[in-house]
SETISE-887929 format. One record per residue (C-alpha): x, y, z. Coordinates in steps of 0.1 Angstrom, whole numbers, padded with zeros to 4 digits, always signed. Example, Ala and Ser with C-alpha at 12.3 -4.5 7.8 and 13.67 -1.06 7.14 Angstrom:
BEGIN
+0123-0045+0078+0137-0011+0071
END
This chain:
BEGIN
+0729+0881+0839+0693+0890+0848+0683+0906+0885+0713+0904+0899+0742+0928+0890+0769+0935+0916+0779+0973+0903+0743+0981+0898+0735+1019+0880+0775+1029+0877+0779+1059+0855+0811+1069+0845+0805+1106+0839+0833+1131+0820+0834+1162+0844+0861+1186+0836+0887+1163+0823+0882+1139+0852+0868+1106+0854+0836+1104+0879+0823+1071+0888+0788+1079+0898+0773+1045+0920+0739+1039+0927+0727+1077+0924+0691+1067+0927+0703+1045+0960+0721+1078+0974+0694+1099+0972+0670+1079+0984+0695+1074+1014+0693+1111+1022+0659+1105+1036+0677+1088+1067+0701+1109+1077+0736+1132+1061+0752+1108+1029+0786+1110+1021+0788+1113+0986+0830+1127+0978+0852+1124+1010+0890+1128+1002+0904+1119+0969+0936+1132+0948+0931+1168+0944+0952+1196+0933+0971+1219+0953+0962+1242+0970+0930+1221+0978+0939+1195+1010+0901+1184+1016+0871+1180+0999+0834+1166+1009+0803+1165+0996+0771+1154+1011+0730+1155+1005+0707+1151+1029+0670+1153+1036+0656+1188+1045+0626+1212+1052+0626+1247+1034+0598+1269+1040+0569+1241+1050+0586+1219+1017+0607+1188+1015+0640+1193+0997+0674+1173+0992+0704+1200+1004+0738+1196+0988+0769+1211+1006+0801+1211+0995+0832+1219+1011+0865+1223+0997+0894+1237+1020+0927+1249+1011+0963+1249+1025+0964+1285+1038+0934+1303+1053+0937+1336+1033+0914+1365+1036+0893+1373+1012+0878+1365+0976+0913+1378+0955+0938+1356+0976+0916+1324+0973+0923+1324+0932+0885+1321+0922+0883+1339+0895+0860+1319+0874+0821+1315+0870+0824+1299+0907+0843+1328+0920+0819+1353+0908+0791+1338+0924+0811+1338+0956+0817+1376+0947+0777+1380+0943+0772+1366+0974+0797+1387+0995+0790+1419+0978+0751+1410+0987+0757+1409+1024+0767+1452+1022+0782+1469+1048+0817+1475+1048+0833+1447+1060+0863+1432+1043+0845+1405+1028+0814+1427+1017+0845+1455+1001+0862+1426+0985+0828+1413+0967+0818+1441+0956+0854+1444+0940+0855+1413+0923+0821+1413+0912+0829+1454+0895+0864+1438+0883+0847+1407+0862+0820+1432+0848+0849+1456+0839+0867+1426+0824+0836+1409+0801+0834+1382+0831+0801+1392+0839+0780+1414+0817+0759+1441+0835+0721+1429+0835+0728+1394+0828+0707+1369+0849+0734+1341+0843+0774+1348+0844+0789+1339+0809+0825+1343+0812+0839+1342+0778+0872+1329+0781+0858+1297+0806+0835+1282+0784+0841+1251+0801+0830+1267+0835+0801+1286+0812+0790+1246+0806+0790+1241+0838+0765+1266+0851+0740+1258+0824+0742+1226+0835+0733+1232+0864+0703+1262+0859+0688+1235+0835+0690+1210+0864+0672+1231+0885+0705+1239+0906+0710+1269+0922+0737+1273+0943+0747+1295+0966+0787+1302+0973+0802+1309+1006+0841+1315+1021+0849+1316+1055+0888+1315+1065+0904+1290+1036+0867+1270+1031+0847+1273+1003+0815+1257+1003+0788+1254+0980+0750+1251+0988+0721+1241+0969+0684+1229+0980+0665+1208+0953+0630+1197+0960+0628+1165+0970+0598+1159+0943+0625+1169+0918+0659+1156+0928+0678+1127+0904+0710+1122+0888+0708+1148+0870+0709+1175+0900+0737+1155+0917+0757+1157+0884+0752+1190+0884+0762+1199+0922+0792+1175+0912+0801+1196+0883+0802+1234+0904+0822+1217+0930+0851+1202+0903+0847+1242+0888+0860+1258+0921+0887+1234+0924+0900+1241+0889+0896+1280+0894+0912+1270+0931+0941+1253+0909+0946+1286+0891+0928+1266+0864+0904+1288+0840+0908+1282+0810+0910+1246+0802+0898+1217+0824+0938+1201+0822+0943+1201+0863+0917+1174+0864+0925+1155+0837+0937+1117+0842+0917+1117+0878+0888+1095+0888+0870+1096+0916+0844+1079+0931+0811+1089+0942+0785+1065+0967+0780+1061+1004+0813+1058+1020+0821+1024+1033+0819+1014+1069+0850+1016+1088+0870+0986+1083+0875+0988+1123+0841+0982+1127+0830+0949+1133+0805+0941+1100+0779+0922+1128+0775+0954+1143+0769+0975+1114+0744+0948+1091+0710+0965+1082+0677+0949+1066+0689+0961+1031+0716+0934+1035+0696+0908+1044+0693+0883+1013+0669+0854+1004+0643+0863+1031+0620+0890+1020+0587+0880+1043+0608+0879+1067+0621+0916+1064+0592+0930+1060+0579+0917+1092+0605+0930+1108+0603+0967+1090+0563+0964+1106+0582+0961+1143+0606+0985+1135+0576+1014+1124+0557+1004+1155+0590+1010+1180+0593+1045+1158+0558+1057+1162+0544+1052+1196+0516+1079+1194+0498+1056+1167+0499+1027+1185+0491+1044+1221+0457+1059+1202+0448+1025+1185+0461+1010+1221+0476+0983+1198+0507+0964+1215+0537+0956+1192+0551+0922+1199+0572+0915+1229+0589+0885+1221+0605+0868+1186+0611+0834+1184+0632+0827+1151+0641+0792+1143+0659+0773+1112+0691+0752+1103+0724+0772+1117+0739+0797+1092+0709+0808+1077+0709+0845+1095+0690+0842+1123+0719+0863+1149+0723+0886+1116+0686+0892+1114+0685+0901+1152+0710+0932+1151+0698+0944+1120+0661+0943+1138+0682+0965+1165+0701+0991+1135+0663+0995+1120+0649+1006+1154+0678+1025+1168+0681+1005+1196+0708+0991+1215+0717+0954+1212+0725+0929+1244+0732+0900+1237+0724+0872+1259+0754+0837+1257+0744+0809+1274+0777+0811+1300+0760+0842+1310+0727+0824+1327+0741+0788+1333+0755+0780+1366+0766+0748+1383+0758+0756+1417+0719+0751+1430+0699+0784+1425+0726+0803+1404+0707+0802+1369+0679+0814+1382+0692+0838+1399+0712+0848+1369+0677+0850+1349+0664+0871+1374+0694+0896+1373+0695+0898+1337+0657+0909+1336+0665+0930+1365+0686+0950+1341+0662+0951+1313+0636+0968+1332+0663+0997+1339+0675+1002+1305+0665+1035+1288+0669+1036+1256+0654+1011+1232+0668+0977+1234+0664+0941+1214+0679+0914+1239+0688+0884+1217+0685+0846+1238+0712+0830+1210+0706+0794+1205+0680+0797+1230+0675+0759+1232+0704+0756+1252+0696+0780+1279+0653+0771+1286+0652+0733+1270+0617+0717+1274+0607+0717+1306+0603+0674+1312+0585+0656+1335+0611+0638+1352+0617+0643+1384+0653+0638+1390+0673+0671+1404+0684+0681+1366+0644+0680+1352+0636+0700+1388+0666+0728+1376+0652+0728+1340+0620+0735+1351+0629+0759+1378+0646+0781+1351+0616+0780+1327+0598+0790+1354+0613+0823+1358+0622+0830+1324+0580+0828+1321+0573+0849+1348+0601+0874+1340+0587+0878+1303+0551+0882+1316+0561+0915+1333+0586+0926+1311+0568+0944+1286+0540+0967+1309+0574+0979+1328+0599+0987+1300+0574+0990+1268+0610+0996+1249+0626+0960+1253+0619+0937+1226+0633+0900+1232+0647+0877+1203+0652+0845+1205+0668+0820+1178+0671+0783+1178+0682+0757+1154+0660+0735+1175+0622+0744+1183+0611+0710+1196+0632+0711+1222+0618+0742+1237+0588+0742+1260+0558+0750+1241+0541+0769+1269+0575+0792+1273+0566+0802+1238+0532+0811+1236+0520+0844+1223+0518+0874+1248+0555+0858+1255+0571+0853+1221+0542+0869+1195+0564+0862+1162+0577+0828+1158+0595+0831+1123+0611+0805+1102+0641+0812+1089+0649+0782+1059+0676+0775+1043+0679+0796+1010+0666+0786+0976+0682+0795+0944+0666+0827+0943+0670+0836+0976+0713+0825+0973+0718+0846+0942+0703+0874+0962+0726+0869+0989+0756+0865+0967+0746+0898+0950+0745+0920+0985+0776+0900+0999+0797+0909+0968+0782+0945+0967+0795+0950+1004+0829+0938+0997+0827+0962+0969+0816+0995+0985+0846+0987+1013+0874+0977+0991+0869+0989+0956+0889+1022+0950+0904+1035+0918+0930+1016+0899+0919+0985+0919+0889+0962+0911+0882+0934+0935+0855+0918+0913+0861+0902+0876+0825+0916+0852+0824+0883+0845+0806+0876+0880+0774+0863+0877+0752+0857+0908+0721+0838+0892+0745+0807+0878+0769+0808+0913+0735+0803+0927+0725+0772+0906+0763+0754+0917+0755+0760+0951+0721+0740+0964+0720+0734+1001+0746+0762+1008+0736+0785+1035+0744+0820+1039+0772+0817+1061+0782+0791+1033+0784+0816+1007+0805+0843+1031+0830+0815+1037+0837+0805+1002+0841+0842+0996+0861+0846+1023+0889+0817+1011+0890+0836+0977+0897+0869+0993+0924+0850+1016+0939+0834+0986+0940+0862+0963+0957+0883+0994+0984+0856+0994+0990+0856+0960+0996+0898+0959+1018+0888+0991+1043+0864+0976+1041+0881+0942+1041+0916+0949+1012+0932+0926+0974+0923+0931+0962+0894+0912+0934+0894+0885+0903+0904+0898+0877+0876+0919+0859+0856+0888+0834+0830+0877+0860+0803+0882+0875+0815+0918+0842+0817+0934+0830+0780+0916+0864+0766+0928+0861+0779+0964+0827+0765+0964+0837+0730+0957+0863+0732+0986+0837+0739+1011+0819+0708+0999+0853+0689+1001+0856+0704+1040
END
């Protein structure tokens, strides 16, 4: 397989006798620039430790861009102080540093400077030394190596049962590497947590699982679908990224007195992604998303769709936050305005009427609306209702060609993956290959392709139903066989 691999940069890393399955560490990172990533939520952990997380995001230290790893790890009690948590390893005497730094003589100051005297009395922590080297951990010794040659520097924290560990990278500097190594400190404190110190056996036969935490399966996925989904189309994308920066930076476009578009008109066969390609327009912006069905607008009685036009328009000139109001198969809401002059052309034509007029005001009073319309049928809308300074943007959206399907395949099976994959069960056979599933399936259209997944994921659900243990994994032949039965109907 070339391009197109569905587990794309998964490291299985050894840390402390567990297995770590590191996804997409470059794609995490890179993530952090958005906004806070999940890295570790949950998992199997020893007792006493009930809750772990781990996440990196995006920062600014002193003037300087840097990538901030926290970690949490909380315990069943909430004792006080250093001594009754049970770190008593290299992680625990970093904790002790760090409370017997703060002086005074608070409990938490008294115990740190206790525990930090204690593991210098003890060999723990030689007098002088700039890194601590306790002999009898050299496991945990590993560990903090690791991390000063990554760079890593963390600090250690406690605060009523939590321990959390800190540690800002710059951002010029940050990789795999540094996340191993934040990775590494937190799986320390849980084995000195564990009462663990010597040898790394409490972790031993676990595996968890690091990457962006999938969306909640109560979400709906229409809802949630972003441009990096979006397979097969990317001119198209980056069109849309352009309207997305111009919605994000007004102050460039107010001193350039540039005007973004108002209006998109997108139009291809049905399934290819048009409805998709409108809320994940509205995810890259930030903006809320209304959409418009034709029941909505349409009325029987004289009068009532236009005054249904106006009252939806009415409402977008109140909203306040930035907003992309989709006109769904727009065709059958504003069809071309025809000369005829029986009372059905005169109601046409009345509605087109005020959908223009609407739209030619729309934009000076609420510069944060953006209207989208899609149509599997641009010929039958009026060419004047379409014109730029209405709709700027009128974007083809074509069926997908070989390239563009394998691409699709490849994000659709990577999103099933990143929500149902967890250890000891794999959705997805390694003999999956997107580039020849895209060859078998000329003329399919994006929707298509999510069907024929869809009847293998029902079928293989069945199967684990009426045989009680989950089938082999989704393979070559599943897919190729679901695939013919869509042709079949």
């Amino acid at each position: 397989m070339t391009g197109y691999e569905v587990r794309p940069d998964e490291d299985v890393v050894p840390l402390l006798g567990a297995e770590v399955r590191v996804v997409d560490a470059t794609g995490l990172l890179a993530a952090a620039q958005d906004g806070p990533v999940d890295l570790l939520a949950g998992g199997d952990f020893p007792a006493p430790v009930r809750e772990v997380r781990c996440t990196v995001r995006a920062d600014t230290v002193a003037g300087r861009p840097v990538h901030r790893f926290e970690a949490y790890l909380r315990v069943e009690a909430a004792p006080a102080g250093l001594l009754a948590l049970g770190l008593a390893g290299p992680v625990g005497l970093l904790l002790a540093e760090r409370l017997a730094a703060r002086g005074g003589d608070g409990p938490a100051a008294v115990v740190g400077r206790a525990a930090a005297e204690a593991g210098r009395r003890l060999g723990l922590r030689p007098a002088g030394t700039a890194l601590v080297t306790p002999p009898r951990d050299p496991a945990g010794r590993a560990v903090l190596h690791t991390a000063e040659a990554a760079g890593v520097r963390p600090q250690v924290d406690q605060d009523n049962g939590t321990v959390r560990i800190r540690a800002d990278v710059p951002s010029a500097e940050v990789g795999p590497a540094q996340l191993i190594a934040v990775l590494g400190l937190l799986f320390q404190a849980v084995r000195e947590l564990a009462g663990d110190s010597v040898e790394p056996s409490v972790l031993r036969g676990r595996t968890y699982r690091v990457g962006r935490r999938p969306v909640a399966v109560a979400e709906p996925r229409s809802t949630t679908v972003t441009l990096d989904q979006v397979g097969g189309l990317p001119d198209v994308v980056a069109r849309f990224r352009e309207v997305a920066v111009s919605f994000r930076h007004p102050q460039a476009m107010a001193r350039w007195g540039a005007r973004r578009p108002q209006g998109i008109l997108m139009y291809g066969p049905p399934g290819t992604g048009k409805t998709m390609l409108a809320r994940a327009l509205a995810n890259e912006i930030g903006a809320d998303f209304e959409e418009i069905r034709t029941p909505e607008i349409l009325d029987k009685y004289l009068g009532g769709s236009e005054r249904n036009i106006k009252r939806i328009f009415r409402d977008a000139r109140r909203y306040r936050r930035p907003t992309v109001m989709l006109f769904d198969e727009f065709d059958s809401i504003i069809s071309y305005a025809g000369a005829g002059g029986d009372a059905a052309s005169q109601a046409v034509n009345a509605v087109a009427g005020i959908f223009k007029q609407e739209m030619n005001t729309l934009f000076e009073e609420n510069p944060d609306v953006i209207v989208v319309a899609t149509t599997n049928f641009p010929q039958r809308v009026d060419a004047s209702l379409i014109r730029s300074g209405r709709f700027d943007l009128k974007i083809a959206i074509p069926a997908p060609d070989e390239t563009g399907r394998a691409e699709i395949l490849t994000k659709m099976v990577r999103e099933l993956i990143d929500r149902h994959e967890r250890p000891g069960f794999r959705m997805f056979a390694d003999d999956l290959d997107p580039t020849a599933l895209a060859a078998d399936t000329a003329g399919l259209t994006g929707a298509d392709l999510r069907e024929a997944l869809r009847r293998v994921q029902l079928a293989k659900a069945l199967r684990e139903a009426a045989e009680g243990a989950p089938p082999a994994p989704i393979g070559q032949d599943d897919l190729r066989e679901a695939v013919a039965g869509l042709r079949r109907g």
